[in-house]
C-alpha positions as CSV (number, residue, x, y, z in Angstrom):
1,X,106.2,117.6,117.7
2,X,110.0,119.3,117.7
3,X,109.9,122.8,116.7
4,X,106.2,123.0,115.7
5,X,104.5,126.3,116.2
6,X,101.0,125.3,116.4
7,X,99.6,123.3,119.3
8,X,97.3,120.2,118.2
9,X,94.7,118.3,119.6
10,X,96.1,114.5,120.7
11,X,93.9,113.5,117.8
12,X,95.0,115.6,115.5
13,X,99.0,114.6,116.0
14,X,98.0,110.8,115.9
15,X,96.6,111.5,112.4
16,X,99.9,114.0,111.2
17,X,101.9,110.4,112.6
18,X,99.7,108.4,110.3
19,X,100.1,111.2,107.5
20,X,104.2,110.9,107.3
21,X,103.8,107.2,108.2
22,X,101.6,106.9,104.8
23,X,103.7,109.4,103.0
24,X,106.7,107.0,103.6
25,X,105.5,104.2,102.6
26,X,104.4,106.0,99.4
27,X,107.3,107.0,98.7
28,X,109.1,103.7,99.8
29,X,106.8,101.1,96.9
30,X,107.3,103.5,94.4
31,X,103.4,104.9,94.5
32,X,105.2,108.8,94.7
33,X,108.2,109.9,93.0
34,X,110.0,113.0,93.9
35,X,107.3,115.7,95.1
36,X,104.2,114.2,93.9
37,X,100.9,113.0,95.3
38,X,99.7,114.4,98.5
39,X,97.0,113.1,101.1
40,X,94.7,114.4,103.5
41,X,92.3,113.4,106.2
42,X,89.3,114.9,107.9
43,X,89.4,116.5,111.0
44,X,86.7,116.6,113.9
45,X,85.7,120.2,113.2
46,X,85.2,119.7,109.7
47,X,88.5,121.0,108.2
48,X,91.1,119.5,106.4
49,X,94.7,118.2,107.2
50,X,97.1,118.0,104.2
51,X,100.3,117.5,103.0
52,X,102.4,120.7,101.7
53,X,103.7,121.3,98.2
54,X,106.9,120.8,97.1
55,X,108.0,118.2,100.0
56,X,108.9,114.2,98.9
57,X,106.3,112.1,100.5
58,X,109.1,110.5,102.0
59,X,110.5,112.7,103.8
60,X,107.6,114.8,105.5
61,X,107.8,115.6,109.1
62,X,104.5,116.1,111.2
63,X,105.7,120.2,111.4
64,X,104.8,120.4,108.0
65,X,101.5,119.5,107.2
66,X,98.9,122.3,107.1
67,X,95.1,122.9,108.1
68,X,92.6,124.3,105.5
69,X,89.2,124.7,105.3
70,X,86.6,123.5,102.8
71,X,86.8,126.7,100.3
72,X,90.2,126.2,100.8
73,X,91.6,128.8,103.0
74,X,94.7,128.2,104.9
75,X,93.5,128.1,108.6
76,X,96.9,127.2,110.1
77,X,100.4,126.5,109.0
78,X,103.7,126.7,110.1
79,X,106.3,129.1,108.6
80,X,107.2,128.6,104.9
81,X,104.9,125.5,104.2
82,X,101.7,126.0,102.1
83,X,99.1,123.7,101.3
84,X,99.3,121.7,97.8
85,X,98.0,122.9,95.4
86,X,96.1,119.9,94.3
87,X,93.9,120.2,97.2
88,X,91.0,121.6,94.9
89,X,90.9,117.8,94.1
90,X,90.7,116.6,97.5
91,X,88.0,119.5,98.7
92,X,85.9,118.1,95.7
93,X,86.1,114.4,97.3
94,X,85.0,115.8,100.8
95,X,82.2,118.2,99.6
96,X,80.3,115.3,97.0
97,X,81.1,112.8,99.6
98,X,80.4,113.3,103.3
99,X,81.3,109.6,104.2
100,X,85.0,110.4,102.9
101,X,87.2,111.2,105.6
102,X,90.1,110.7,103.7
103,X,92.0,111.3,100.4
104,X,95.0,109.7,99.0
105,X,96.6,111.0,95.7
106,X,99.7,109.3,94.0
107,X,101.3,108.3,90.7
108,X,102.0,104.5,91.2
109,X,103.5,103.2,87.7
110,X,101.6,100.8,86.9
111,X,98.3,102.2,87.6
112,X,99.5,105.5,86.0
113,X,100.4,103.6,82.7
114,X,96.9,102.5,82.6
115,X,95.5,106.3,83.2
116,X,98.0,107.5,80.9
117,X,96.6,104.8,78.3
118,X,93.0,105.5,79.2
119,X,92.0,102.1,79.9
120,X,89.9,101.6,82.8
121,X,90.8,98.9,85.7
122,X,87.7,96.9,84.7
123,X,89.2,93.1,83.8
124,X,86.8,90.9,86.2
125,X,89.8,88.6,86.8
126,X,90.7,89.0,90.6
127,X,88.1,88.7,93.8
128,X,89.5,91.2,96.4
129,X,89.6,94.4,93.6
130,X,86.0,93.5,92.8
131,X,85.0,93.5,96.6
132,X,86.7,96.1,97.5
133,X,86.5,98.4,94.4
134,X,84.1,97.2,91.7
135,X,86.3,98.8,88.9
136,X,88.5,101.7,88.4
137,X,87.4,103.9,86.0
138,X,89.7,106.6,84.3
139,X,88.4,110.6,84.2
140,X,89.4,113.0,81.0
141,X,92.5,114.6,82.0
142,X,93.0,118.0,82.9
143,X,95.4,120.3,83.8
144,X,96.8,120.1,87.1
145,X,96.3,122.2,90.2
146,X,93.4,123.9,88.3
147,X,89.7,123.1,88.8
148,X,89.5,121.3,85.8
149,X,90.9,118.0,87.6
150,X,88.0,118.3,90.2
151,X,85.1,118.8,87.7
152,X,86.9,115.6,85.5
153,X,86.3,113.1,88.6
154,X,82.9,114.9,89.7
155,X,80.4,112.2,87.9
156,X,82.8,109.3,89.4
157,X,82.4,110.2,92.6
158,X,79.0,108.8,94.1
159,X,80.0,105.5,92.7
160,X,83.6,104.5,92.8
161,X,86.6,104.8,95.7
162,X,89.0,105.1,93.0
163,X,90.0,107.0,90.1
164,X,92.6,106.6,87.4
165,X,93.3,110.5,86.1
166,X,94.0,110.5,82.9
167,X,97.6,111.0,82.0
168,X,98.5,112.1,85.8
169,X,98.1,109.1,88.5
170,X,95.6,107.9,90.6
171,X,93.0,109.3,93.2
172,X,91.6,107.2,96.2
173,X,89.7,108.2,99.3
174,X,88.0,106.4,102.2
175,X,86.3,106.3,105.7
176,X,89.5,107.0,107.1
177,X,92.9,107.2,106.2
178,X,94.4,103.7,106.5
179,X,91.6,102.4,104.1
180,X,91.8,105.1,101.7
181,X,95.6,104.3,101.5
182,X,95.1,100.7,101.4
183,X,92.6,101.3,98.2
184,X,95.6,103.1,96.5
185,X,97.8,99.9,97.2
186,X,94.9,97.8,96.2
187,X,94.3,99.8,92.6
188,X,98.2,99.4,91.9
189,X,98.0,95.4,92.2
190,X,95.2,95.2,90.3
191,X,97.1,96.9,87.6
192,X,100.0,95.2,87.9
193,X,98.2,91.8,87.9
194,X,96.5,93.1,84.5
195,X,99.9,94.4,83.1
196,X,100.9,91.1,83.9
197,X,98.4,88.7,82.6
198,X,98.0,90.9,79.3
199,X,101.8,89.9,78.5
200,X,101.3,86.3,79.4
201,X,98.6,86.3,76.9
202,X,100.5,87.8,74.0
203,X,103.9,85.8,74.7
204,X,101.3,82.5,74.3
205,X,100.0,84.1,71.1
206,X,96.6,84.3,72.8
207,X,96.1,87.8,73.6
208,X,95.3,89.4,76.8
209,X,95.3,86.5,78.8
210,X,93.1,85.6,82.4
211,X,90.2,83.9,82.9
212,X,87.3,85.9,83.8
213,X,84.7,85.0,86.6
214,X,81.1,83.9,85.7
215,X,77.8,85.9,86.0
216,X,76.7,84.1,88.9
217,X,80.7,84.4,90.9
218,X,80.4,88.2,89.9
219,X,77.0,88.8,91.0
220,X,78.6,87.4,94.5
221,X,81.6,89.4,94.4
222,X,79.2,92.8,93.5
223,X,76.7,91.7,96.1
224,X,79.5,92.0,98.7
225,X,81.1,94.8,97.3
226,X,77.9,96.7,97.8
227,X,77.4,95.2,101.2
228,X,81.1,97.0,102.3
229,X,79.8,100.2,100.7
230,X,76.6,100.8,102.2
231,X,78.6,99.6,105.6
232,X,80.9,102.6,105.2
233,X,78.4,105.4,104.8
């Protein structure tokens, strides 16, 4: 763990690996520019791994990640990092939802175009977003690193994985932290493929094009979308 100067369970440094691992691969499809988005995971004694402020996702080192608690108190760190400050977010995911051990937040383009737009990720068009997300709806914005960003995704919580924030990015979260990145990756291709289809439709003259499933393939697609859920509580 090189010059770190707290010593971590072998649990605990498999998940900072996974943690920069992610944050590259953020950072590498364009989900992260710069400093933004952060993620964190739940560890065994109920606190909270998470990534620092004012660090590219792609280029965090295991050193640098922090431990807080659930009111938010800094429980370790090494010198000169500090937790972001958009874990007020994240603590909100892990106190509404004790399933969630894990919470991914980024700024993926297309996604964000759609939160910045305020149009939800609801097109019925593509199987694997409905099975593994239903829809994606977006929260009112508010102001960053202050609690008005956790009370704005409070009422989605209980019934979605992810969350377009309006005019900021995207929040995802999971039973574990490969999932609850793979969700973010999953809500950008869904609003790419929508991007997409829309300007298919308009350069035919047709508008937003795409052919949406019928009642009964949806109510097969919901019915195993709920059947994933109620197997990850």
């Amino acid at each position: 763990m090189g010059n770190m100067e707290i010593s971590v369970s072998a649990q605990e440094a498999e998940l900072r690996r996974q943690i920069c691992e992610i944050g590259r691969r953020m950072y590498d499809k364009d989900l992260a520019a710069s400093n933004a988005g952060n993620i964190s995971v739940r560890l065994a004694d109920g606190s909270i791994l998470c990534t620092p402020t004012g660090i590219s996702k792609g280029f965090m080192t295991e050193e640098c990640l922090c431990v807080i608690d659930l009111d938010g108190n800094v429980l370790r760190a090494s010198a000169g990092w500090r937790p972001s400050s958009e874990m007020k977010m994240h603590r909100r995911v892990y106190q509404r939802r004790p399933d969630v051990q894990a919470v991914v937040h980024a700024h993926p383009v297309y996604a964000t175009t759609f939160a910045a737009a305020g149009i939800p990720l609801d097109r019925k068009v593509l199987a694997e977003p409905i099975v593994d997300l239903n829809y994606v709806p977006v929260a009112e914005y508010g102001t960053p690193s202050t609690d008005e960003v956790p009370d704005s995704i409070e009422k989605y919580l209980q019934d979605f994985d992810a969350i377009l924030l309006g005019n900021h990015g995207v929040l995802t979260y999971s039973d574990d932290l490969i999932h609850a990145y793979y969700n973010m990756e999953m809500v950008e291709f869904y609003a790419r493929t929508i991007y997409q289809l829309t300007l298919l439709g308009a350069g035919l003259g047709t508008g937003p094009a795409g052919r949406e499933f019928t009642q009964e393939q949806l109510s097969v697609l919901n019915a195993m979308h709920e059947k994933a859920r109620r197997k990850s509580k």
